[in-house]
DRENMAR-483360 format. One record per residue (C-alpha): x, y, z. Coordinates in steps of 0.05 Angstrom, whole numbers, padded with zeros to 5 digits, always signed. Layout:
<sites>
XYZ
...
</sites>
This chain:
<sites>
+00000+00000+00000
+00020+00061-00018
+00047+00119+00028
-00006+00167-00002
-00064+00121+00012
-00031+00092+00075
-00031+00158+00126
-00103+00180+00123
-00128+00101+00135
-00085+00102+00196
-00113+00165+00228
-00177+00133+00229
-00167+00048+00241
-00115+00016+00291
-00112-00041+00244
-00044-00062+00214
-00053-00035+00132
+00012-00031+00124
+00071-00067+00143
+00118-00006+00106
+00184-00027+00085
+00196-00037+00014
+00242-00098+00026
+00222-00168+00047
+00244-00148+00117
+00199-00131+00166
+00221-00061+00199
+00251-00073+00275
+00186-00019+00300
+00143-00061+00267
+00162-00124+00299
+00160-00092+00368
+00093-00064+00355
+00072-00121+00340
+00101-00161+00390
+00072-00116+00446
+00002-00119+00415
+00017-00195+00430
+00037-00196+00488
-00024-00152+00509
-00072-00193+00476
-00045-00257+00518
-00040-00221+00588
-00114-00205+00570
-00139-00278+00561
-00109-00296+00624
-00120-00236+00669
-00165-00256+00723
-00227-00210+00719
-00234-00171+00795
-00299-00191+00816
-00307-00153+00889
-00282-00091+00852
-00340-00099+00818
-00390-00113+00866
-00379-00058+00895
-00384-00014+00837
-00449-00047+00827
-00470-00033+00902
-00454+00045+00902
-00502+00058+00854
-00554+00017+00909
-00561-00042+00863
-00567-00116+00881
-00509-00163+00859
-00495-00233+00868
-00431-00266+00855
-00421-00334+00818
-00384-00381+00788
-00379-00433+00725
-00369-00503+00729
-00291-00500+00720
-00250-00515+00778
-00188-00517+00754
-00169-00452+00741
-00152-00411+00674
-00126-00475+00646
-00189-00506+00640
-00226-00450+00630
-00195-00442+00561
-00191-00522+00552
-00265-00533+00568
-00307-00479+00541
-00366-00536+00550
-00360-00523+00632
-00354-00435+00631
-00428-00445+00594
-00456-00482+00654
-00465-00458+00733
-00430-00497+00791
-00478-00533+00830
-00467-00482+00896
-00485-00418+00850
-00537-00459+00825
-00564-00464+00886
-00555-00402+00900
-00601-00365+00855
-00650-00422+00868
-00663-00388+00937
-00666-00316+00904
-00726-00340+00846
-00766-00352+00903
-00770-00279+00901
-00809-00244+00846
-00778-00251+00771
-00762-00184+00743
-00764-00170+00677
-00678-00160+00656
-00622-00189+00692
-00556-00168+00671
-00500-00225+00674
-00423-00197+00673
-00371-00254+00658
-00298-00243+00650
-00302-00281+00582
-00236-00283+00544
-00211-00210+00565
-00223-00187+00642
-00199-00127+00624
-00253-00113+00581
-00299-00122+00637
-00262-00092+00691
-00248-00017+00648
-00316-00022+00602
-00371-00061+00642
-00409-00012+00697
-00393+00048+00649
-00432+00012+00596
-00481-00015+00649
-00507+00054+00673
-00517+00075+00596
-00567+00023+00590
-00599+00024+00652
-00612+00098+00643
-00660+00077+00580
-00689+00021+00613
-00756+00058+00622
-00821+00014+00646
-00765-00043+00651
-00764-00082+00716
-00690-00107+00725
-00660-00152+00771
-00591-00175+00807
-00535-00161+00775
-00510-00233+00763
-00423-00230+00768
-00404-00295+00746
-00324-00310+00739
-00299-00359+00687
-00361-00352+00650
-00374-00365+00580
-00439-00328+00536
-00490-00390+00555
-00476-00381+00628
-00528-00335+00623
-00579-00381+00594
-00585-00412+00662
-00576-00359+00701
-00640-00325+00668
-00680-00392+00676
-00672-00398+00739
-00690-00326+00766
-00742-00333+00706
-00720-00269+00662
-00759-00246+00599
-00691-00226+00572
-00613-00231+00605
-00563-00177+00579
-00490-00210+00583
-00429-00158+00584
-00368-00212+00565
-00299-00206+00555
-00284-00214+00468
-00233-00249+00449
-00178-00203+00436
-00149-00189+00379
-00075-00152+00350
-00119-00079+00353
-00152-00084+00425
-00146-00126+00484
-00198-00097+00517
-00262-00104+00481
-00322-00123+00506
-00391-00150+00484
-00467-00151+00495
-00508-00210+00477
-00584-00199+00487
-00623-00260+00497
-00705-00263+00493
-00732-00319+00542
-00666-00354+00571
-00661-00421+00575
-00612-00482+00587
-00603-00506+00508
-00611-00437+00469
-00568-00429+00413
-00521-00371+00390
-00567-00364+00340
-00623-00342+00388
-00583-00288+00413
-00555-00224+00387
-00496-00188+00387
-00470-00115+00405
-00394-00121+00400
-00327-00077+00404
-00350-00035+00456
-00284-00005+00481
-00247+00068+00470
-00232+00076+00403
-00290+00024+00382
-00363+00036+00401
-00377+00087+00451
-00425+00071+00514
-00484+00111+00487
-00490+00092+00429
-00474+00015+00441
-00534+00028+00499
-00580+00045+00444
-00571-00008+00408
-00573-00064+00466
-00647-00021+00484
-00664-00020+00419
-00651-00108+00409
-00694-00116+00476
-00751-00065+00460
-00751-00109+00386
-00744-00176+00425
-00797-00157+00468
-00855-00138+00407
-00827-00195+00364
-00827-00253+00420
-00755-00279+00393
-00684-00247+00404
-00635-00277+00350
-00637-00285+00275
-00713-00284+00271
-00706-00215+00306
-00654-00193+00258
-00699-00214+00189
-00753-00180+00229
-00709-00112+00226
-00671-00116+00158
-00753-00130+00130
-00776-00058+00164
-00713-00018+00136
-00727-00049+00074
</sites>
């Protein structure tokens, strides 16, 4: 790529266009760019996400927030071995939120799980939080569900089980060369044990430099209020959307 064309792309993408020497050699600030970006994106997927931190966050703004855990017991390891047991509850959380549906069901319940990046959640996931909970009008919303080693489906049972209309999960992306700190919003209609990612949707790269709390609130807000007249979150809710704009 050319020089010309090169420097406005870069004022407005972190992506690598370029890798800009001529020769077959990769230039030495390249390579340590690149390493760092790395080396980042690795401390992310095994940074352990601060859970009491936030707890409290949640608390000071007088909400209610439980703390949980996935089925993995062996650490970061097997977190990232065995996807299959960060989708599923231990059996003490489990029973845990057991007690609490006795109470009665309200109508959101946001889950935050470190995911693949705690960073994500630990800089992104109350400031986010409070954007969408400010246009939450006529919404009745729950306990804010932490959950560490967590995996998207987690939330499936956590939203059964207090018996949630729809569960908002703030996760940890996977990170990538650009940002090791991006975080995402999956919005599911009528959680249960067995949903598919195709029964979900998907508000992603919310971070600095990538999509900005407000407007990434809108859009979560705007997937429930649509989830909510359609009766179905997922792919039926986006064919139901692309068919209006049409």
């Amino acid at each position: 790529m050319s020089g010309k064309i090169e420097r406005p792309l870069r004022e407005i993408t972190a992506a690598r266009l370029s890798l800009g020497a001529g020769s077959g050699a990769v230039s030495t600030q390249e390579q340590l760019r690149f390493q760092m970006d790395h080396a980042l994106a690795r401390d992310a997927v095994h940074a352990a996400m601060d859970a009491a931190l936030l707890v409290r966050g949640v608390r000071e703004r007088e909400v209610e927030s439980v703390v949980l855990r996935s089925a993995v017991t062996g650490g970061r390891t097997e977190y990232l071995r065995r996807p299959d047991l960060g989708r599923r509850l231990a059996v003490e959380s489990r029973e845990m939120l057991c007690e609490i549906a006795s109470l009665p069901a309200a109508e959101v319940v946001f889950v935050v799980a470190d995911g693949l990046s705690a960073l994500a959640v630990d800089r992104h996931a109350l400031g986010l939080m409070d954007a969408v909970r400010e246009r939450l009008d006529g919404w009745t919303v729950g306990p804010v569900c932490v959950v560490t080693q967590g995996r998207v489906a987690v939330g499936d049972e956590i939203g059964e089980l207090l018996g949630a209309k729809v569960v908002v999960m703030l996760i940890g992306e996977r990170p990538g060369l650009s940002a090791a700190d991006s975080l995402g919003v999956y919005v599911t209609w009528e959680p249960r044990v067995g949903r598919m990612d195709a029964e979900r949707n998907c508000v992603s790269n919310v971070r600095d430099g990538g999509l900005g709390y407000v407007e990434a609130a809108e859009r979560v807000v705007g997937l429930m209020r649509g989830a909510k007249a359609l009766g179905a979150s997922g792919v039926r809710l986006k064919d139901a959307a692309d068919s209006k704009l049409l």
